[in-house]
Backbone as a ProteinNet text record, in pm:
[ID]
protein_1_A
[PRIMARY]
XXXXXXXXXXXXXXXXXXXXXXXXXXXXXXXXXXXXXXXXXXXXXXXXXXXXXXXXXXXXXXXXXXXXXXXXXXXXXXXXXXXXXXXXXXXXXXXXXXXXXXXXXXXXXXXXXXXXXXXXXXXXXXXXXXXXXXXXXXXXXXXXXXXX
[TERTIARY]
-597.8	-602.2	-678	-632.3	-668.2	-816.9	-829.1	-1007.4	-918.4	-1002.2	-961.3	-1001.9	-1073.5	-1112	-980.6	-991.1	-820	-717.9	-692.7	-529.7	-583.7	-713.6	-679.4	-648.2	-702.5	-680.3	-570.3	-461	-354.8	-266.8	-302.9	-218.9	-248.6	-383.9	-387.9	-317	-288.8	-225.8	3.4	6.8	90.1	131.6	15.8	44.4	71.1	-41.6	21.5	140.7	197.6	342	449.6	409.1	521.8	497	297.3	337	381.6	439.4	529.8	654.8	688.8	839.4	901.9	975.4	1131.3	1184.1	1151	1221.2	1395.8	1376.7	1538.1	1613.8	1732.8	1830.1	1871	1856.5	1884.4	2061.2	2106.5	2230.2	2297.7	2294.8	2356.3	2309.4	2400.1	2371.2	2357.7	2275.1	2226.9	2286.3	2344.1	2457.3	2311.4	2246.3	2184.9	2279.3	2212.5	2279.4	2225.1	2105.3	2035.4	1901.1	1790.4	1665.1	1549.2	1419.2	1338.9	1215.9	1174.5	1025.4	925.6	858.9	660.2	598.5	519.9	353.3	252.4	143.9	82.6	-70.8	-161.9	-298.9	-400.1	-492.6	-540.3	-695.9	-766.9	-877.8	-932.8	-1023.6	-1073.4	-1174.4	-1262.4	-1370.6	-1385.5	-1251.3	-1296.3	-1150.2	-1138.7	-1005.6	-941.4	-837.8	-797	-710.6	-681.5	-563.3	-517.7	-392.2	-265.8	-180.1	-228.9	-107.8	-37.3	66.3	151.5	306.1	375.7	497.4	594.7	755	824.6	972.9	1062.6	1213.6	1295.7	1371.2	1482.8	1637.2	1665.4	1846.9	1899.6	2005.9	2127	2236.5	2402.4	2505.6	2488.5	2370.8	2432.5	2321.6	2230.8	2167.5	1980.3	1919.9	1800.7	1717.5	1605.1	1534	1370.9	1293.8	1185.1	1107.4	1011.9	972	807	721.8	546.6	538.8	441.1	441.9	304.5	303.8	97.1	130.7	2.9	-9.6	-141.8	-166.5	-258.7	-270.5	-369.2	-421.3	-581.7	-581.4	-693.8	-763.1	-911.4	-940.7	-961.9	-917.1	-900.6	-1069.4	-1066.9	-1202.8	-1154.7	-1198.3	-1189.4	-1106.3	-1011	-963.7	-853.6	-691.5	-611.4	-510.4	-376.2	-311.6	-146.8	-126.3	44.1	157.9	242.7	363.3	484.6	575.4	649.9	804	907.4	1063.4	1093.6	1191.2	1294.4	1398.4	1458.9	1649.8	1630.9	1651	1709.3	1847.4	1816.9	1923.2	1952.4	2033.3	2097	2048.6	2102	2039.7	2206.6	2233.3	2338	2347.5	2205.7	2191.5	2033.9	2032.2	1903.4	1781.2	1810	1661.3	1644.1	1749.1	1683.5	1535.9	1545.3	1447.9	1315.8	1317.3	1170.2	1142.7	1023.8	984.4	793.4	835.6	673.3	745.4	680.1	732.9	620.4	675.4	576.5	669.4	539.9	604.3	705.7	772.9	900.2	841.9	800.2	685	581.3	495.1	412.7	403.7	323.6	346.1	324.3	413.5	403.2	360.3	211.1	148.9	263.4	325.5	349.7	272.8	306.9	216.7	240.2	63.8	109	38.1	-40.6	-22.1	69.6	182.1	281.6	336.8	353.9	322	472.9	549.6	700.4	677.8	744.3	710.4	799.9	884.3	962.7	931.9	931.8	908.7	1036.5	1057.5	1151.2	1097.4	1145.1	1121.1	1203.2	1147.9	1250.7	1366.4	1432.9	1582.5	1644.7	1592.6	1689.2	1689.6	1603.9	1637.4	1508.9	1551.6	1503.9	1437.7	1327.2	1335.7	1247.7	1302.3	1222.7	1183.5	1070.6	951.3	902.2	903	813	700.8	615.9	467.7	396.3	341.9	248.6	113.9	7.6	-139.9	-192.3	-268.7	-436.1	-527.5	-622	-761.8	-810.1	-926.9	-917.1	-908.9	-830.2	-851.7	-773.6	-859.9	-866.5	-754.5	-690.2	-637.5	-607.7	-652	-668.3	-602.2	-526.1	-480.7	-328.4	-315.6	-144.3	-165.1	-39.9	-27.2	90.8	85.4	172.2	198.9	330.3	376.5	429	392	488.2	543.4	675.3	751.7	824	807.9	833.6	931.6	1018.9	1102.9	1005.1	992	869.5	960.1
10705	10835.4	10824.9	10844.6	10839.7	10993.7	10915	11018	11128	11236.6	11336	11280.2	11182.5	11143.2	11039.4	10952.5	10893.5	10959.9	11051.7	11146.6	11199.8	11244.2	11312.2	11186.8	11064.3	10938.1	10923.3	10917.3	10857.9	11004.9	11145.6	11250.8	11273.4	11214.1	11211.7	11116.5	10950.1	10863.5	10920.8	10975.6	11046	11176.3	11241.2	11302.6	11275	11161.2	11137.1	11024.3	11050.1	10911.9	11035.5	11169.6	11319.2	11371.9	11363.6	11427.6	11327.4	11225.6	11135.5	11103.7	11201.8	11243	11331.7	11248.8	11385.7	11494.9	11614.5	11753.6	11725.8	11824.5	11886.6	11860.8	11787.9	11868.5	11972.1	12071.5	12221.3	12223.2	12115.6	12154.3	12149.6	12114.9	12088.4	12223.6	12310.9	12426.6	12394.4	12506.6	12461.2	12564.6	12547.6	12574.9	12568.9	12635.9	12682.1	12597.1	12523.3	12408	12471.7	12540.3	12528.8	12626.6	12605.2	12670.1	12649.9	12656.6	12616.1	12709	12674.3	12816.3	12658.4	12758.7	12687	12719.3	12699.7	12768.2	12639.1	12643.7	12552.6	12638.8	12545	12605.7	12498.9	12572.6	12492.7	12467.5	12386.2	12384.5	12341.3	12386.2	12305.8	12340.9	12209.5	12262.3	12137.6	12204.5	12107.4	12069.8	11952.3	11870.6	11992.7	12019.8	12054.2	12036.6	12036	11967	12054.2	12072.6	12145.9	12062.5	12126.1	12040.3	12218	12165.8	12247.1	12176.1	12291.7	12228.3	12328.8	12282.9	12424.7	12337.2	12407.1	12402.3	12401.2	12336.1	12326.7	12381	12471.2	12498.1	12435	12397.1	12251	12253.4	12307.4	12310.6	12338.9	12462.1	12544.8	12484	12386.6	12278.2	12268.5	12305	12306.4	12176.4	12147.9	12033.7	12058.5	12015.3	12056	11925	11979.1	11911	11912.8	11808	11799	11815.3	11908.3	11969	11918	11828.2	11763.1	11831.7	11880.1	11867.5	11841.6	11853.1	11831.1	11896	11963.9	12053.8	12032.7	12026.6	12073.2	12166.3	12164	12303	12412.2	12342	12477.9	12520	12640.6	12713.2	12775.5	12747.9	12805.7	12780.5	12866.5	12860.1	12941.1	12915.5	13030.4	12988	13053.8	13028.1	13074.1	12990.8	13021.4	13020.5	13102.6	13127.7	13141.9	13037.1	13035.3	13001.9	13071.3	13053.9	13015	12885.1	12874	12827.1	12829	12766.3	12655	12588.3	12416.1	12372.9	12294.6	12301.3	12112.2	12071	11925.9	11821.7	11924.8	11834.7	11775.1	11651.2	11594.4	11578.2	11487.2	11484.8	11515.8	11558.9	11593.9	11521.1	11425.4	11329.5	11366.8	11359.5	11336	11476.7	11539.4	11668.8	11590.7	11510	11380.5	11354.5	11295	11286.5	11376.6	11341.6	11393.4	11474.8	11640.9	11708.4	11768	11759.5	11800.2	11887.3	12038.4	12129.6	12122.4	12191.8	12194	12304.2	12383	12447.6	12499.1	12580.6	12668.6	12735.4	12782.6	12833.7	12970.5	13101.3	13222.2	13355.3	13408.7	13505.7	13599.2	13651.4	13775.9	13909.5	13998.7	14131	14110	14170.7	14152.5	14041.9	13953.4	13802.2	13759.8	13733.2	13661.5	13590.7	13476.1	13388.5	13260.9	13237.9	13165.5	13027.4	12886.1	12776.8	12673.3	12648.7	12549.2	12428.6	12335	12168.9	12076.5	11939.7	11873.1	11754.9	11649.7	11535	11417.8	11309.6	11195.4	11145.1	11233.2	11209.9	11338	11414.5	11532.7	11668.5	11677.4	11794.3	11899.1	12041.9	12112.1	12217	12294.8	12373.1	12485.1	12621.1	12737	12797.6	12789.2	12897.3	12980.5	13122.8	13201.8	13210.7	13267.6	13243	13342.9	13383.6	13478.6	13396.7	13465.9	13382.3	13469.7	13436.5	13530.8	13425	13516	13420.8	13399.3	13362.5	13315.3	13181.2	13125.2	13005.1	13028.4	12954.2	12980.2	12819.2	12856.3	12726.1	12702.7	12627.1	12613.8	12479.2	12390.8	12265.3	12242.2	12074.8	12080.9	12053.4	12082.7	12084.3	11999.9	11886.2	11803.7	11831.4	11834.9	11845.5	11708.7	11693.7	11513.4	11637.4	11580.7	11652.7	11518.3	11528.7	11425	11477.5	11386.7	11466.1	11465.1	11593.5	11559.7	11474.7
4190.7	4252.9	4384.6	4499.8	4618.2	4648.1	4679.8	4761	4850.6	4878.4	4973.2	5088.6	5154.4	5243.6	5323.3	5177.6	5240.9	5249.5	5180	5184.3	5331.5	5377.5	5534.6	5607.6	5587.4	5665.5	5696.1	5582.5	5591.4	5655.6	5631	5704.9	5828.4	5903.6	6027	6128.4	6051	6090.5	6100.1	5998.1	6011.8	6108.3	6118.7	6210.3	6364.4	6400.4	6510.5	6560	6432	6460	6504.9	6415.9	6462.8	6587.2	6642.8	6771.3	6853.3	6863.4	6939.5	6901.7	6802.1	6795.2	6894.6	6925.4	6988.6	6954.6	7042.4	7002.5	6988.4	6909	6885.2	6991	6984.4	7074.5	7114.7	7207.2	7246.3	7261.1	7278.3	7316.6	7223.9	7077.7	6954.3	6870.5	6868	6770.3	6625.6	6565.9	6434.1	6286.4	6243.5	6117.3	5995.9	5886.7	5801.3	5635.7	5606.5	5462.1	5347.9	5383.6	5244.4	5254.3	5192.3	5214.7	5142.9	5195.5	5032.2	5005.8	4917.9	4939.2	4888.7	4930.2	4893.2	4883.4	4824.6	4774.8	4800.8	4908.2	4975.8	4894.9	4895.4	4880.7	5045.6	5065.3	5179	5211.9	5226.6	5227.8	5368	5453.8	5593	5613.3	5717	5776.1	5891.7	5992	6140.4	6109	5994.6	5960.6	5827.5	5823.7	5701.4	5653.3	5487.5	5436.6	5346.3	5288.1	5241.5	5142.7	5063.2	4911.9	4839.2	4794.5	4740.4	4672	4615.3	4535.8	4634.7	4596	4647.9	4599.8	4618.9	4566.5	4719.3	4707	4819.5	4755.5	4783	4759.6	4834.9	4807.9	4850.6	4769.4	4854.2	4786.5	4645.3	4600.9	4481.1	4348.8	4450.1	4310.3	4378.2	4270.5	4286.7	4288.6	4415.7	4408.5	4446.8	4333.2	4338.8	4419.5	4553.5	4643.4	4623	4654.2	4700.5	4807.4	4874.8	5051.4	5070.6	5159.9	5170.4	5327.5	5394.3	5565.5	5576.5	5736.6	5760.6	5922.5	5942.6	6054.3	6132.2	6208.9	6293.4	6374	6328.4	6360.2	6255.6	6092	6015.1	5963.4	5921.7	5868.8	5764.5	5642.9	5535.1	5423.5	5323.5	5241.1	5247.1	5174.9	5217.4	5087.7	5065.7	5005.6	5107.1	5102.7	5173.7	5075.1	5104.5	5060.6	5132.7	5135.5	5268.7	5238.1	5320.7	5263.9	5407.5	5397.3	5519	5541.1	5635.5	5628.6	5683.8	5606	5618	5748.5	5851.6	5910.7	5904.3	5944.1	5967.5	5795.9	5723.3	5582.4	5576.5	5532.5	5439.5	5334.7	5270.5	5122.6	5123.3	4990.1	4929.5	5005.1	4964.5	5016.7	5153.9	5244.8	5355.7	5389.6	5298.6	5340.1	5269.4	5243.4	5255.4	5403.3	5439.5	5579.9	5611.5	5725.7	5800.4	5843.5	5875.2	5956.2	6098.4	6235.2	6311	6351.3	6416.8	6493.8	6628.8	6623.1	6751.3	6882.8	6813.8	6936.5	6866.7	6943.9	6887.3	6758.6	6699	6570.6	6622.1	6551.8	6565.1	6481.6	6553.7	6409.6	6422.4	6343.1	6316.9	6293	6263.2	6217.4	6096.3	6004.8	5864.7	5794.9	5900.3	5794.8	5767.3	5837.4	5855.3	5996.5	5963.7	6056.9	6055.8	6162.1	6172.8	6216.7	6210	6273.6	6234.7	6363.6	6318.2	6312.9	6253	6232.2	6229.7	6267.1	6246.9	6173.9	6064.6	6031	6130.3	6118.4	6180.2	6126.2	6004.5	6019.6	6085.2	6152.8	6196.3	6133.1	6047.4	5945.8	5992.6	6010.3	6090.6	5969.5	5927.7	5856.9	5964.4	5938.4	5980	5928.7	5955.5	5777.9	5870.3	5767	5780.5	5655.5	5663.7	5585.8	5578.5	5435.6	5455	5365.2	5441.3	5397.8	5349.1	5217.4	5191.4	5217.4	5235.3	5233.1	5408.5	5436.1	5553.7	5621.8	5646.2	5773.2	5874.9	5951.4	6122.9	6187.6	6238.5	6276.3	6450.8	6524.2	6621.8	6680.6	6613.2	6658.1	6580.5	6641.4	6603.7	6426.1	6372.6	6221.9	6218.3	6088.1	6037.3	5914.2	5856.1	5702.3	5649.8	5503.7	5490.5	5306	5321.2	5208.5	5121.1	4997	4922.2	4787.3	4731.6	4615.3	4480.1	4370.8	4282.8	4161.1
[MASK]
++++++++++++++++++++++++++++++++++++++++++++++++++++++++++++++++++++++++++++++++++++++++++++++++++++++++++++++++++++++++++++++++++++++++++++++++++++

């Protein structure tokens, strides 16, 4: 069982392999495959880290996913709950991967909050999110999604 000290190790090393990933193509429109929800819990103070479970829909068949991230800047404690449309999926797996943001992340009104991410096979998801609790987040955020 890995330390919380190494799981941020190894999600910070991850993170910055995504912010030196390539945005989306803008000129390739994006067609909706599928969708998944999540339930993230989150803990920070300076560095913070994010474990959770969630389900992916895919052609009619359910796949239950592990959601780890990792953020900077966070303060506090929160719980997220988040649904989004899956775009450039082929098969199941490929929605495994690191995911880094495609732009900015967006508060909504409400405690609800939108943010698209891409992994390095292409697969695009757009979540929206609602939080209790407080943390503060002030830096870039990485997701790594795994099949459970």
């Amino acid at each position: 069982m890995r330390s919380l000290t190494g799981k941020c190790l190894i999600m910070a090393a991850l993170l910055s392999l995504v912010l030196y990933a390539s945005p989306l193509s803008a000129a390739r429109p994006l067609h909706s495959v599928g969708y998944v929800t999540i339930e993230l819990q989150g803990v920070g103070a300076i560095l913070g880290v994010s474990w959770g479970r969630g389900t992916l829909y895919f052609r009619g068949k359910r796949y239950p996913i592990r959601v780890e991230g990792l953020s900077l800047g966070d303060m506090g404690y929160a719980k997220i709950s988040a649904r989004g449309q899956v775009y450039n999926l082929r098969r199941p797996l490929d929605i495994t991967g690191t995911y880094g943001a495609l732009g900015a992340g967006v508060a909504l009104a409400g405690g609800v909050a939108g943010l698209a991410m891409q992994n390095e096979r292409g697969v695009v998801i757009d979540l929206s999110a609602t939080q209790q609790g407080v943390k503060l987040n002030i830096g870039p955020q990485g997701l790594t999604i795994t099949m459970r």
